[in-house]
PDB file with one MODEL, atoms N, CA, C and O in Angstrom:
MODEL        1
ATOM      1  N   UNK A   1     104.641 124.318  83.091  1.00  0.00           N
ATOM      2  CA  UNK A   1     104.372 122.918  83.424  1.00  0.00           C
ATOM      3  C   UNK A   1     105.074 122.566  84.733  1.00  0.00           C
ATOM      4  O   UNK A   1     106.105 123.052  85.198  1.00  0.00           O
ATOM      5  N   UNK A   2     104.166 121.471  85.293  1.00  0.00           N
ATOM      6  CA  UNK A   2     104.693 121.319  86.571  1.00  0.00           C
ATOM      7  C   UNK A   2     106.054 120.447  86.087  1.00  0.00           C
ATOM      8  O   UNK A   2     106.147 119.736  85.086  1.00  0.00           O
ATOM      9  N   UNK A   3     107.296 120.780  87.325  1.00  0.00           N
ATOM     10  CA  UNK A   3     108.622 119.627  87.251  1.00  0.00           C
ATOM     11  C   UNK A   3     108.294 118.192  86.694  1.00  0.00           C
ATOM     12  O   UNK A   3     108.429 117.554  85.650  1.00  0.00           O
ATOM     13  N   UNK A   4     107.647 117.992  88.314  1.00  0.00           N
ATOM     14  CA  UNK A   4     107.426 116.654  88.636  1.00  0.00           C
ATOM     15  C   UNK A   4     106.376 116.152  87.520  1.00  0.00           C
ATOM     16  O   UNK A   4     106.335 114.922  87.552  1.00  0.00           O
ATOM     17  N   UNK A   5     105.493 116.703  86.518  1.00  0.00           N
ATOM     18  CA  UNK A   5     105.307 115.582  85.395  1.00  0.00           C
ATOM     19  C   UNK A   5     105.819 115.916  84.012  1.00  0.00           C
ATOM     20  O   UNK A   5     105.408 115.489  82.933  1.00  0.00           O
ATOM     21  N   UNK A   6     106.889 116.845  84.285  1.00  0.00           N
ATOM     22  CA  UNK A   6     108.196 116.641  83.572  1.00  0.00           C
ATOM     23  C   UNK A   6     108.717 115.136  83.627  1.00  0.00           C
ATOM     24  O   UNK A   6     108.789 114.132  82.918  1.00  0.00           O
ATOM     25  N   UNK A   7     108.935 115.450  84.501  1.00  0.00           N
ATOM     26  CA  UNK A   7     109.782 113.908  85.705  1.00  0.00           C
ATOM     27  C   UNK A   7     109.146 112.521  85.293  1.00  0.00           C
ATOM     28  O   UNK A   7     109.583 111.548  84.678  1.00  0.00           O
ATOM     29  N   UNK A   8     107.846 112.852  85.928  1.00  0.00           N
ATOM     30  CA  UNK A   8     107.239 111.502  84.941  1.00  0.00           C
ATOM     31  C   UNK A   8     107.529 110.884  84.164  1.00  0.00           C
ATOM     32  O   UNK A   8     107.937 109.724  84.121  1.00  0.00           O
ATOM     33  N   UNK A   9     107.169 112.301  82.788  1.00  0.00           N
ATOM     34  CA  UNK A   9     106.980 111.824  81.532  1.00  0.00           C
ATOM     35  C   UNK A   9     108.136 110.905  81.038  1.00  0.00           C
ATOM     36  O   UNK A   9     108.161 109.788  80.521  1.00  0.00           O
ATOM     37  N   UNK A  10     109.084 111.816  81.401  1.00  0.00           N
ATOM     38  CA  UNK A  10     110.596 110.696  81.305  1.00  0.00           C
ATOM     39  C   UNK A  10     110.860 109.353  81.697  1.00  0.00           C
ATOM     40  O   UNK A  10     111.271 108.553  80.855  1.00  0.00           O
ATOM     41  N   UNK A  11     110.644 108.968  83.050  1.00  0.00           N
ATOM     42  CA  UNK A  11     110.440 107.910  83.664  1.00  0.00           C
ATOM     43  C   UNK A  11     109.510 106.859  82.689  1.00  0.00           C
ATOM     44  O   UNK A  11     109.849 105.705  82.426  1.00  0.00           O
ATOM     45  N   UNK A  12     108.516 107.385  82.312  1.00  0.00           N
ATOM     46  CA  UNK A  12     107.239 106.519  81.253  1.00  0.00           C
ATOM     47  C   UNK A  12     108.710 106.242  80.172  1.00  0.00           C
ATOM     48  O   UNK A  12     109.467 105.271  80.176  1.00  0.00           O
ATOM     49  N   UNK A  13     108.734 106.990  79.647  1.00  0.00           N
ATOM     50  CA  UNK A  13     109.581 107.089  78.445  1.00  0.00           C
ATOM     51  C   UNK A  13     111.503 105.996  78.761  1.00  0.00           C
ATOM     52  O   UNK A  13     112.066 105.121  78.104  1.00  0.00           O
ATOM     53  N   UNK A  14     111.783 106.577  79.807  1.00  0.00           N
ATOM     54  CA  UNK A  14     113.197 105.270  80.208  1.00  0.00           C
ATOM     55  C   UNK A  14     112.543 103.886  80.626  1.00  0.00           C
ATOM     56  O   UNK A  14     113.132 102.805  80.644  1.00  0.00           O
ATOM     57  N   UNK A  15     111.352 104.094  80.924  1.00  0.00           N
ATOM     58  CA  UNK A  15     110.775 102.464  81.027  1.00  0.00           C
ATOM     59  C   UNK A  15     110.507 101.961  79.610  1.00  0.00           C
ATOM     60  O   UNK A  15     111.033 101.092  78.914  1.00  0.00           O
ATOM     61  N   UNK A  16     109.444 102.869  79.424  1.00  0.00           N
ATOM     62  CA  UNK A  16     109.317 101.869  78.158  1.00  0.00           C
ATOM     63  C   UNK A  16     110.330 101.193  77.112  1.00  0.00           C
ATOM     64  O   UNK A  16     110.306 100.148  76.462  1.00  0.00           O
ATOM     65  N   UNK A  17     111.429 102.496  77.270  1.00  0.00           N
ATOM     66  CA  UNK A  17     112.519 101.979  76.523  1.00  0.00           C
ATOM     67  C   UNK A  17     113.420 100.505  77.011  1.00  0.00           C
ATOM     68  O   UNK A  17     114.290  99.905  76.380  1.00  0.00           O
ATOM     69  N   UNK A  18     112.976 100.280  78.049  1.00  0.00           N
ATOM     70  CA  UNK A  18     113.578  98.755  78.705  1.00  0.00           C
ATOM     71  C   UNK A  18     114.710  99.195  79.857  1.00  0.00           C
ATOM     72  O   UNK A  18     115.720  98.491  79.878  1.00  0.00           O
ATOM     73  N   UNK A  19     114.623 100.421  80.926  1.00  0.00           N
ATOM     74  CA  UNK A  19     115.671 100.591  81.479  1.00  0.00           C
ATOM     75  C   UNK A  19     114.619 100.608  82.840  1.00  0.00           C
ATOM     76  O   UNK A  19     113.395 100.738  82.846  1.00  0.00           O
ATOM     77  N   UNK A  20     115.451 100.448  83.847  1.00  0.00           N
ATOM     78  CA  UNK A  20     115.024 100.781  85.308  1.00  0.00           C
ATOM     79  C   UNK A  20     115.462 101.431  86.236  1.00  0.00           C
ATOM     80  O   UNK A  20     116.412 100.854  86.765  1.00  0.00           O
ATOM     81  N   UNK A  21     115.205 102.396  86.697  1.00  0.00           N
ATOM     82  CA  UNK A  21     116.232 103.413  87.356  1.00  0.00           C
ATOM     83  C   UNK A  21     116.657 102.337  88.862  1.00  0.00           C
ATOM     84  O   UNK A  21     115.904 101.531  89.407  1.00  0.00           O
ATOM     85  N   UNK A  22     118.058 102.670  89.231  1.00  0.00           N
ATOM     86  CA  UNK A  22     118.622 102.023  90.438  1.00  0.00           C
ATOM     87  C   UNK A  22     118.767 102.601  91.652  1.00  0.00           C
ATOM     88  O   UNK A  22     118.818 102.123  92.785  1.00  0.00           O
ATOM     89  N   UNK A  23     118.841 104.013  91.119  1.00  0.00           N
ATOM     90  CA  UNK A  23     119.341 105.266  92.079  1.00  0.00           C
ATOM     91  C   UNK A  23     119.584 106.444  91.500  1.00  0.00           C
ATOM     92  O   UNK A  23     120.068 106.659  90.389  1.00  0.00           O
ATOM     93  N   UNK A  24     119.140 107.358  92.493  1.00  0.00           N
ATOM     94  CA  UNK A  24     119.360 109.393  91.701  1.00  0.00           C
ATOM     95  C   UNK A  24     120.068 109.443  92.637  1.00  0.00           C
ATOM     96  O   UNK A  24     119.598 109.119  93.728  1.00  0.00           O
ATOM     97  N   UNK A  25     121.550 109.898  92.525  1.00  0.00           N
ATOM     98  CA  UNK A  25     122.278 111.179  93.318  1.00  0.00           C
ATOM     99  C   UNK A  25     122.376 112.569  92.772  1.00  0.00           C
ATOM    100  O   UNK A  25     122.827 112.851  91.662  1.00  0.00           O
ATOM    101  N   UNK A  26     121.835 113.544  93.798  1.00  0.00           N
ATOM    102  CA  UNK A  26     121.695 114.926  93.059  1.00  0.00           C
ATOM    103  C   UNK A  26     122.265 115.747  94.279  1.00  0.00           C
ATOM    104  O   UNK A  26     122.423 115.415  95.454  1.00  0.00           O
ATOM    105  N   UNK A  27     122.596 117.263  93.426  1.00  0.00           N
ATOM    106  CA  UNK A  27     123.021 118.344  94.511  1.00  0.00           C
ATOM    107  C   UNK A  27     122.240 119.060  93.623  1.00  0.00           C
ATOM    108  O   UNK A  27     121.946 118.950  92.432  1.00  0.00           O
ATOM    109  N   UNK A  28     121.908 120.043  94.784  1.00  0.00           N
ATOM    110  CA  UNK A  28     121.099 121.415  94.382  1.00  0.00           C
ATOM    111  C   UNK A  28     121.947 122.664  95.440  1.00  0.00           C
ATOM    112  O   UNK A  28     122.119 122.707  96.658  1.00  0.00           O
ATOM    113  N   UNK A  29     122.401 123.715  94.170  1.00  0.00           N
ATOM    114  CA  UNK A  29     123.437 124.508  94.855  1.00  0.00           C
ATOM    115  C   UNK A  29     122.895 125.650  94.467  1.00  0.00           C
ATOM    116  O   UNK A  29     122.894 126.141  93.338  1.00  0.00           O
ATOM    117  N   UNK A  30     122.203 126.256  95.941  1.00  0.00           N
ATOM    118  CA  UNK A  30     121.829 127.704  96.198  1.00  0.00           C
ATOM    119  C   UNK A  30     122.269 128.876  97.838  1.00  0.00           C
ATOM    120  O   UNK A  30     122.529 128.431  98.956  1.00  0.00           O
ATOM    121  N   UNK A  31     122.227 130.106  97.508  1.00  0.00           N
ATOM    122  CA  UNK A  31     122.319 130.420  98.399  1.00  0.00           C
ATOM    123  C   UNK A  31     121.137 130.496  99.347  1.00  0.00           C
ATOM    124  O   UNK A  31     121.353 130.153 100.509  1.00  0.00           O
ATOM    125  N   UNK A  32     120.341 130.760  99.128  1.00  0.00           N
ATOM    126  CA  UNK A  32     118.953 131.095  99.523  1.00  0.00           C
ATOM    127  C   UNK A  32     117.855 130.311  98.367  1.00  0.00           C
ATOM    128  O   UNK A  32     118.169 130.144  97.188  1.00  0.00           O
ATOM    129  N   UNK A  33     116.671 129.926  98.894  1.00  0.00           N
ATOM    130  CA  UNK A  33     116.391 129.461 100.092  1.00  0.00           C
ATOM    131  C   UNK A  33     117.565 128.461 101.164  1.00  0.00           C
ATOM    132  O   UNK A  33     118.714 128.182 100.822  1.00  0.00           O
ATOM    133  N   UNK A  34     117.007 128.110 102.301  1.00  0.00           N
ATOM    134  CA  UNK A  34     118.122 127.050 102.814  1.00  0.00           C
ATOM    135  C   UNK A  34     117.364 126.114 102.614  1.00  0.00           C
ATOM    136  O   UNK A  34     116.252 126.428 103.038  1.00  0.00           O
ATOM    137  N   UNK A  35     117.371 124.794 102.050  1.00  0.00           N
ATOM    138  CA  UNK A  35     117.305 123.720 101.579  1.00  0.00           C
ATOM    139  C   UNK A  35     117.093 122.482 102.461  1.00  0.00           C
ATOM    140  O   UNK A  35     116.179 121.697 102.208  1.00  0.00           O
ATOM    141  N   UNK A  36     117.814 122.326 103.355  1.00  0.00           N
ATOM    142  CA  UNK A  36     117.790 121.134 104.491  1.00  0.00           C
ATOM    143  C   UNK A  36     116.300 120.945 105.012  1.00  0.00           C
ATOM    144  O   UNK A  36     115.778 119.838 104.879  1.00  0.00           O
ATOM    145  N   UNK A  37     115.579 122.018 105.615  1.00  0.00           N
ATOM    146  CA  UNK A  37     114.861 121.510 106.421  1.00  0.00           C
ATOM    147  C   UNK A  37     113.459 120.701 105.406  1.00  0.00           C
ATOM    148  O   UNK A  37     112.551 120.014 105.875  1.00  0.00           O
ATOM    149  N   UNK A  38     113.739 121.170 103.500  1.00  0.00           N
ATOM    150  CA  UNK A  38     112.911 120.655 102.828  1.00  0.00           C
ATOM    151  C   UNK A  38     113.185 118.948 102.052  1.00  0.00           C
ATOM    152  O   UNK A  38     112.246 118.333 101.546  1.00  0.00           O
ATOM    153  N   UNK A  39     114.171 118.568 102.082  1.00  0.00           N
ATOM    154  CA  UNK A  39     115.260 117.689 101.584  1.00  0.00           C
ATOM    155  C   UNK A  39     114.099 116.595 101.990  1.00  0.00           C
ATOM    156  O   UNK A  39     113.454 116.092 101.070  1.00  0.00           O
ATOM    157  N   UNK A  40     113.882 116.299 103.052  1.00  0.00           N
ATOM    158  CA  UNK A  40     113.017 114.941 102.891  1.00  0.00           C
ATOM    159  C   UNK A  40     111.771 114.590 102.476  1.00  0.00           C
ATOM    160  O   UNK A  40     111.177 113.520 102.342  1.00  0.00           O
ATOM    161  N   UNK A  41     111.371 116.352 102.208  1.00  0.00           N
ATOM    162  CA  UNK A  41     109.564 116.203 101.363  1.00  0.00           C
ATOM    163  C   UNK A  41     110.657 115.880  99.992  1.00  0.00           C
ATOM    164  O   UNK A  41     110.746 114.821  99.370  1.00  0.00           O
ATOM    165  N   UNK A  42     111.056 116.540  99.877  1.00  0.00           N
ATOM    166  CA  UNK A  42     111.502 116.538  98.131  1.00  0.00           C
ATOM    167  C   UNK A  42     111.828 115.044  97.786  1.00  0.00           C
ATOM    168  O   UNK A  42     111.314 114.425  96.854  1.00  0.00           O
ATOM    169  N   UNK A  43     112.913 114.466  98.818  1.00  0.00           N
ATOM    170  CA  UNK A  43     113.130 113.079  98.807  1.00  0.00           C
ATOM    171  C   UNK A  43     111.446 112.471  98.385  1.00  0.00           C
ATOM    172  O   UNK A  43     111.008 112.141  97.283  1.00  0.00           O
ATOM    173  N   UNK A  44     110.920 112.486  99.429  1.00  0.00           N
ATOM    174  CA  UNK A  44     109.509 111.636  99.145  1.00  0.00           C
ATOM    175  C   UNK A  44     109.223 111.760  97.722  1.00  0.00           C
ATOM    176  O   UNK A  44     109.318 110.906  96.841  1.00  0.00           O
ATOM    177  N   UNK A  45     108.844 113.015  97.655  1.00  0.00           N
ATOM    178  CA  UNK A  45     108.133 113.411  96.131  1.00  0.00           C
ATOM    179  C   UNK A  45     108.698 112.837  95.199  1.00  0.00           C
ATOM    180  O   UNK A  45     108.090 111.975  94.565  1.00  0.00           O
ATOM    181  N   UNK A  46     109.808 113.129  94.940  1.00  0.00           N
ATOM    182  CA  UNK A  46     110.559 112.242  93.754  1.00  0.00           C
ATOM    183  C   UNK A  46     110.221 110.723  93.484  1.00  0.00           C
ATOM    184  O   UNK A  46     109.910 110.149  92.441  1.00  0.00           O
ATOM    185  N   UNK A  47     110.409 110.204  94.950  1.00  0.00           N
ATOM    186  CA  UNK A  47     110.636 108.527  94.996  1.00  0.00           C
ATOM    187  C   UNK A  47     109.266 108.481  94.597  1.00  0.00           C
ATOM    188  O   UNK A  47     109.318 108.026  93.454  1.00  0.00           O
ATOM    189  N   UNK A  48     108.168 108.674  94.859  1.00  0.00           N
ATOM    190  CA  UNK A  48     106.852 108.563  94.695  1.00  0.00           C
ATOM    191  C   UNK A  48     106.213 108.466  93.484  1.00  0.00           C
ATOM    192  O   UNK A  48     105.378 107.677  93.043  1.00  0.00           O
ATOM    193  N   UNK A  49     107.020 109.854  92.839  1.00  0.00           N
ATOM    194  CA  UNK A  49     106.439 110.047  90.621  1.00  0.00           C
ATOM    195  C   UNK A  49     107.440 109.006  90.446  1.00  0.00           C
ATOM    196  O   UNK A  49     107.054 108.142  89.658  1.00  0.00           O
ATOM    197  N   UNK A  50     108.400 108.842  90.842  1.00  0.00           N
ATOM    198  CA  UNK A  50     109.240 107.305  90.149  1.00  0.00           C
ATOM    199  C   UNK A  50     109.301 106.062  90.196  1.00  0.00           C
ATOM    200  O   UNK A  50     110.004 105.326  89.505  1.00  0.00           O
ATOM    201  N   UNK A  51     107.972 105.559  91.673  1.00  0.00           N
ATOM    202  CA  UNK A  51     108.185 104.791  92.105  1.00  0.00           C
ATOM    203  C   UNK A  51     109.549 103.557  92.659  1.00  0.00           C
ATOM    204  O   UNK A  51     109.846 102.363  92.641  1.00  0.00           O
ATOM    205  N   UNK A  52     109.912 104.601  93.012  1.00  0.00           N
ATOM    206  CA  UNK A  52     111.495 104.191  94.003  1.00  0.00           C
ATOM    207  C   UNK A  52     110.948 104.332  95.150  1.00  0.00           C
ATOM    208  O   UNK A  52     109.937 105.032  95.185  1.00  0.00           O
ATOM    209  N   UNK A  53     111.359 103.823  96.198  1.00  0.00           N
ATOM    210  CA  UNK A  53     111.775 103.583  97.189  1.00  0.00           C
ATOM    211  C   UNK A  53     113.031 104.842  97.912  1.00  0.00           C
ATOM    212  O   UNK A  53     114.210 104.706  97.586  1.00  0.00           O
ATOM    213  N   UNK A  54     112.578 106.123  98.974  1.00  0.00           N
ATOM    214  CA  UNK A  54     112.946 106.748  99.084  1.00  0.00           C
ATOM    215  C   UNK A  54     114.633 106.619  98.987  1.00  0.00           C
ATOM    216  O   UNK A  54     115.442 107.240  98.297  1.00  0.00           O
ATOM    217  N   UNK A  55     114.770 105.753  99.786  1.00  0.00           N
ATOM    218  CA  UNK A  55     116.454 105.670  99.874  1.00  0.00           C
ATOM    219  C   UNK A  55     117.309 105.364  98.973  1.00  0.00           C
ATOM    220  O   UNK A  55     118.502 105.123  99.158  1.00  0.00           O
ATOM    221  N   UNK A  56     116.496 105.364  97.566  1.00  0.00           N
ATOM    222  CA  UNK A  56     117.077 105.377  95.637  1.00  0.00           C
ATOM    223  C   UNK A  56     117.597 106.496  96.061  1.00  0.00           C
ATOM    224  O   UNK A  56     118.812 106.499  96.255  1.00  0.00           O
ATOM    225  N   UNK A  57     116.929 107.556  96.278  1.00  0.00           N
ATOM    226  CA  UNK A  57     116.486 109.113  95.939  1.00  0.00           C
ATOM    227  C   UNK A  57     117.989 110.401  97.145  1.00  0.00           C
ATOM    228  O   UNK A  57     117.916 110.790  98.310  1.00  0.00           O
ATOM    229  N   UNK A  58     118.709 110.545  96.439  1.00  0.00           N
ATOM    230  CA  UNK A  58     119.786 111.150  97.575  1.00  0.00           C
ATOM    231  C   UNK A  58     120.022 112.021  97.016  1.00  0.00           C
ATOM    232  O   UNK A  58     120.454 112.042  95.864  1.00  0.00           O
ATOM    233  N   UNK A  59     119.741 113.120  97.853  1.00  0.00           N
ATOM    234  CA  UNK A  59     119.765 115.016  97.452  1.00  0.00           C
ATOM    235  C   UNK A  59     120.342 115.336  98.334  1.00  0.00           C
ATOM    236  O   UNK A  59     120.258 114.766  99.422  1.00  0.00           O
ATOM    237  N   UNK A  60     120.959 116.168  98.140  1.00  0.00           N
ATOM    238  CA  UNK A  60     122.124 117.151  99.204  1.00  0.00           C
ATOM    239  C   UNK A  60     122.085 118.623  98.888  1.00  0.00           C
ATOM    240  O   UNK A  60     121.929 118.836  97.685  1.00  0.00           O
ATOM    241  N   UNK A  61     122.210 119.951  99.825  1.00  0.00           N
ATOM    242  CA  UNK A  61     121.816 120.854  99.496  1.00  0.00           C
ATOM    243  C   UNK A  61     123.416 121.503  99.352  1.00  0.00           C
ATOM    244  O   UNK A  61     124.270 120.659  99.621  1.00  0.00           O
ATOM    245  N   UNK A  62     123.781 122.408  99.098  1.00  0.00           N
ATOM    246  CA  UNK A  62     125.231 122.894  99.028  1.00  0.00           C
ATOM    247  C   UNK A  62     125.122 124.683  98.457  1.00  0.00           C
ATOM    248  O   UNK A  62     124.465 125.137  97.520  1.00  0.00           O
ATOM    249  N   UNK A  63     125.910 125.303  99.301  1.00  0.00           N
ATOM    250  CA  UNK A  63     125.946 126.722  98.814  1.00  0.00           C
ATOM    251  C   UNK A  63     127.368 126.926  97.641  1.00  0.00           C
ATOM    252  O   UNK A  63     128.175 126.081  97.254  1.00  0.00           O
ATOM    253  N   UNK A  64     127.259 128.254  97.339  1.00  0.00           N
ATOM    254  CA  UNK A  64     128.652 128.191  96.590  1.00  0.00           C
ATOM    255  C   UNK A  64     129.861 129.322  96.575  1.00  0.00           C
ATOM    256  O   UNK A  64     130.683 129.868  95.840  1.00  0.00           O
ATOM    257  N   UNK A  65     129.285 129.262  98.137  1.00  0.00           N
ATOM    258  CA  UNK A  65     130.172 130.359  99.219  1.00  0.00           C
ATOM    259  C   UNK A  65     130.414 131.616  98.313  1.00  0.00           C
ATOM    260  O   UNK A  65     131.523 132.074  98.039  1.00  0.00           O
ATOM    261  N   UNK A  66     128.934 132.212  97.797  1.00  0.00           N
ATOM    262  CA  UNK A  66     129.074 133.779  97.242  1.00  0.00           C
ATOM    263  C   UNK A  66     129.750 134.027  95.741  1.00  0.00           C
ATOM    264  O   UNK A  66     129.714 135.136  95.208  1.00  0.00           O
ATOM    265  N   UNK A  67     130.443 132.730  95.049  1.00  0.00           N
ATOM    266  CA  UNK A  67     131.028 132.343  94.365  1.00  0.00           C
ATOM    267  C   UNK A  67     130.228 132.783  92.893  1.00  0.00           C
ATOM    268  O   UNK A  67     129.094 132.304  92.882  1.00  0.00           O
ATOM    269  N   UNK A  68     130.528 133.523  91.741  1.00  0.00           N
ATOM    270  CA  UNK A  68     129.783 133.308  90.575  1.00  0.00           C
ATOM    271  C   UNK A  68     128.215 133.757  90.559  1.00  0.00           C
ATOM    272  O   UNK A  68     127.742 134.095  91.644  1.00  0.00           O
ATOM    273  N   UNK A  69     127.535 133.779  89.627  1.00  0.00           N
ATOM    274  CA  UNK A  69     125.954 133.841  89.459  1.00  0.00           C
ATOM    275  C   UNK A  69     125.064 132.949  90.826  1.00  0.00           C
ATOM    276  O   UNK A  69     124.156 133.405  91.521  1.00  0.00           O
ATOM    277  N   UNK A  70     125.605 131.755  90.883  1.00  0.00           N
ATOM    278  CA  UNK A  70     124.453 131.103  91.849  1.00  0.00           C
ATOM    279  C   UNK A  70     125.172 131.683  93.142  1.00  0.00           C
ATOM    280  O   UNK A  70     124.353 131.852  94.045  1.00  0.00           O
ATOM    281  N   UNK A  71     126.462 132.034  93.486  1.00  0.00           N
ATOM    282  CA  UNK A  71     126.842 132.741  95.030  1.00  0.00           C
ATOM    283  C   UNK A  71     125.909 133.704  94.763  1.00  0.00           C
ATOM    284  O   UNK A  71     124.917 133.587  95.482  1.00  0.00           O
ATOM    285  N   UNK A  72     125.867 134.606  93.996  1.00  0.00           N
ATOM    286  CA  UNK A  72     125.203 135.997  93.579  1.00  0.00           C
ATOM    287  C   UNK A  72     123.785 135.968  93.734  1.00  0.00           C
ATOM    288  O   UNK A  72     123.042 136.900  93.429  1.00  0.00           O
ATOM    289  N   UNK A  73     123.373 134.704  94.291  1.00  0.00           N
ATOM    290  CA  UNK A  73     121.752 134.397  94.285  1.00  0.00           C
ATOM    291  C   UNK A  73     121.194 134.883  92.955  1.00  0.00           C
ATOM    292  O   UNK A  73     120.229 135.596  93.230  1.00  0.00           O
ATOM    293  N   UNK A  74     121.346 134.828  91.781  1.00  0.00           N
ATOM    294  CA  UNK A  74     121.212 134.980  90.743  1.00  0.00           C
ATOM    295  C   UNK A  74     120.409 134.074  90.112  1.00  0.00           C
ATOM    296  O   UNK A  74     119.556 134.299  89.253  1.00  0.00           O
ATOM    297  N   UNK A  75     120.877 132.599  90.797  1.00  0.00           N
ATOM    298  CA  UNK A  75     119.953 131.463  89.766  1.00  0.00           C
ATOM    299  C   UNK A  75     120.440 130.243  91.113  1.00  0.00           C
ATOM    300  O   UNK A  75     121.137 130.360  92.121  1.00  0.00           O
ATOM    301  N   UNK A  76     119.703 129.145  90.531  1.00  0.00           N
ATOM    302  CA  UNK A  76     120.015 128.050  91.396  1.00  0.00           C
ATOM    303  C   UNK A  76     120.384 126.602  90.646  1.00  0.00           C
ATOM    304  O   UNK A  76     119.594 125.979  89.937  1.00  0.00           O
ATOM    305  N   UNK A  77     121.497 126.275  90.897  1.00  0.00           N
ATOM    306  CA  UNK A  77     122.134 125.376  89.626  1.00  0.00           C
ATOM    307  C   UNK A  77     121.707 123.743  90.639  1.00  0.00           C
ATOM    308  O   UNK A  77     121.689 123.789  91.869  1.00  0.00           O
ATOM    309  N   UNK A  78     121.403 122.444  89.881  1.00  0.00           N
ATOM    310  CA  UNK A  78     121.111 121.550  90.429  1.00  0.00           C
ATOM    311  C   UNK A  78     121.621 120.435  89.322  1.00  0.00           C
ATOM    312  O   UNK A  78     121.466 120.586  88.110  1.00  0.00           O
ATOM    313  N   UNK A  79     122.211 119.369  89.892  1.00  0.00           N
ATOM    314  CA  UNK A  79     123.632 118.386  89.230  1.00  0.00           C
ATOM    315  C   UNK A  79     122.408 117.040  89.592  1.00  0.00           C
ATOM    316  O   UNK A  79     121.661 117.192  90.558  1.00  0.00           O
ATOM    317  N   UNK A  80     122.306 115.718  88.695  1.00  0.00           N
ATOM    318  CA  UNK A  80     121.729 114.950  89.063  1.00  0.00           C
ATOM    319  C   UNK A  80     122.528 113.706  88.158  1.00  0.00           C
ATOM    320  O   UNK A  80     122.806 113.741  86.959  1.00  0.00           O
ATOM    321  N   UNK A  81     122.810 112.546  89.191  1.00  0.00           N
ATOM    322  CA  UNK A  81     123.174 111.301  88.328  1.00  0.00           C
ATOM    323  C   UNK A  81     122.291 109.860  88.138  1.00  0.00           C
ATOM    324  O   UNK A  81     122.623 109.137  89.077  1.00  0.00           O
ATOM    325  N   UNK A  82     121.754 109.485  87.677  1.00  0.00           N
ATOM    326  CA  UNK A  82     121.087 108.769  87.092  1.00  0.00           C
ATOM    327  C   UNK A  82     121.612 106.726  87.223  1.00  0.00           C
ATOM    328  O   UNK A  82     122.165 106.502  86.146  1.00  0.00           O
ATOM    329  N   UNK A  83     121.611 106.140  87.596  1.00  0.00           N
ATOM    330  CA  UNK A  83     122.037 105.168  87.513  1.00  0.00           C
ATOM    331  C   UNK A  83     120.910 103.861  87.176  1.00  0.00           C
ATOM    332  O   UNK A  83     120.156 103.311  87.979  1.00  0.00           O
ATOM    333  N   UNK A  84     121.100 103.560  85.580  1.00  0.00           N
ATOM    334  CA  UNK A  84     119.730 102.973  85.106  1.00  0.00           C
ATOM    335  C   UNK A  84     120.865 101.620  84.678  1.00  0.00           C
ATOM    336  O   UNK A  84     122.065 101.489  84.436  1.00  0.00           O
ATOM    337  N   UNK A  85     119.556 100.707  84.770  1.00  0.00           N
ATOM    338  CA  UNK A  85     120.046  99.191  84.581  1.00  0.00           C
ATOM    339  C   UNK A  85     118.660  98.476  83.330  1.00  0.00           C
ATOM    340  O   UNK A  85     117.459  98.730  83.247  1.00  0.00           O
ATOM    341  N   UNK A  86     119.353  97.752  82.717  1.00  0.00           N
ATOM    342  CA  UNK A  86     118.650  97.193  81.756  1.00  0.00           C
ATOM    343  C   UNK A  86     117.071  96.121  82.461  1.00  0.00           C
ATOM    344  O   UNK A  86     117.473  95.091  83.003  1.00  0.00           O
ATOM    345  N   UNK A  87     115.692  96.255  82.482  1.00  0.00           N
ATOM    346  CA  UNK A  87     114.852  95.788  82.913  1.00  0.00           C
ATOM    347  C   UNK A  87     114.970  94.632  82.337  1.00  0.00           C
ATOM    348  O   UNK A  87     115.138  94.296  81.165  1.00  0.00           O
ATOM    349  N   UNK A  88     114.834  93.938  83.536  1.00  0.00           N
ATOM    350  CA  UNK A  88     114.611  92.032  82.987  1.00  0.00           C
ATOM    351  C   UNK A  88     112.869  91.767  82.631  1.00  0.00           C
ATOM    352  O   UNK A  88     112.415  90.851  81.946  1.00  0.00           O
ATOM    353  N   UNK A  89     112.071  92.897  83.342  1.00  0.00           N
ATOM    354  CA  UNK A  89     110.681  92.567  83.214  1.00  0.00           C
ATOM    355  C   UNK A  89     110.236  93.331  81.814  1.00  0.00           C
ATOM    356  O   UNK A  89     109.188  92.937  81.303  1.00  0.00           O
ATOM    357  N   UNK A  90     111.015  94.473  81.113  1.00  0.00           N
ATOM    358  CA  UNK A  90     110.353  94.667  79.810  1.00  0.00           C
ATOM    359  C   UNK A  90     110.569  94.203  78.745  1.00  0.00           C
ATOM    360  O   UNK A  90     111.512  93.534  78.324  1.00  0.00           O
ATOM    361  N   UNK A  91     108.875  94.885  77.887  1.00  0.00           N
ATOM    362  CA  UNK A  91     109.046  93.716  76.746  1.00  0.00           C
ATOM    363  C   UNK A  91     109.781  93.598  75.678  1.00  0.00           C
ATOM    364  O   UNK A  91     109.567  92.769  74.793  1.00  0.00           O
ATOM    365  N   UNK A  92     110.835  94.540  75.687  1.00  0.00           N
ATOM    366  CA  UNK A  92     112.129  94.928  74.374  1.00  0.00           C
ATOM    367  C   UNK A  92     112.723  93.715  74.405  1.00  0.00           C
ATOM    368  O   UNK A  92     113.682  93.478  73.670  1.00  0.00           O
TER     369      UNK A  92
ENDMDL
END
């Protein structure tokens, strides 16, 4: 299944429940690929299935200087924080 209607489905699901997202801060920590020059499609994409407003949406790319499984290019670990506020417009 695709991420992004992973992503969705959730979003449907924290709305309906009466919440509204405020802002995503996320890191995505790999060695490879390099990450930067994709950071602002990804930005878009996100804000778009969530209907946010890109500048909700803040991703940062970060290596883990060779460090462990993800230094080892082994896997690619990605941290995300969520900051949801109670909707004044739903019907709960």
């Amino acid at each position: 299944a695709d991420s992004l209607d992973l992503l969705e489905q959730v979003d449907r699901l924290v709305r309906e429940r009466g919440w509204a997202i405020g802002n995503i801060d996320s890191v995505i920590v790999a060695e490879r690929p390099k990450l930067k020059p994709h950071i602002e499609t990804m930005r878009d994409r996100l804000a778009a299935v969530l209907r946010l407003h890109p500048s909700q949406v803040g991703i940062k790319a970060t290596t883990n200087e060779k460090l462990d499984a993800t230094g080892r290019e082994e896997g690619i670990a990605a941290y995300a924080v969520v900051l949801l506020s109670a909707n004044p417009h739903s019907p709960e």
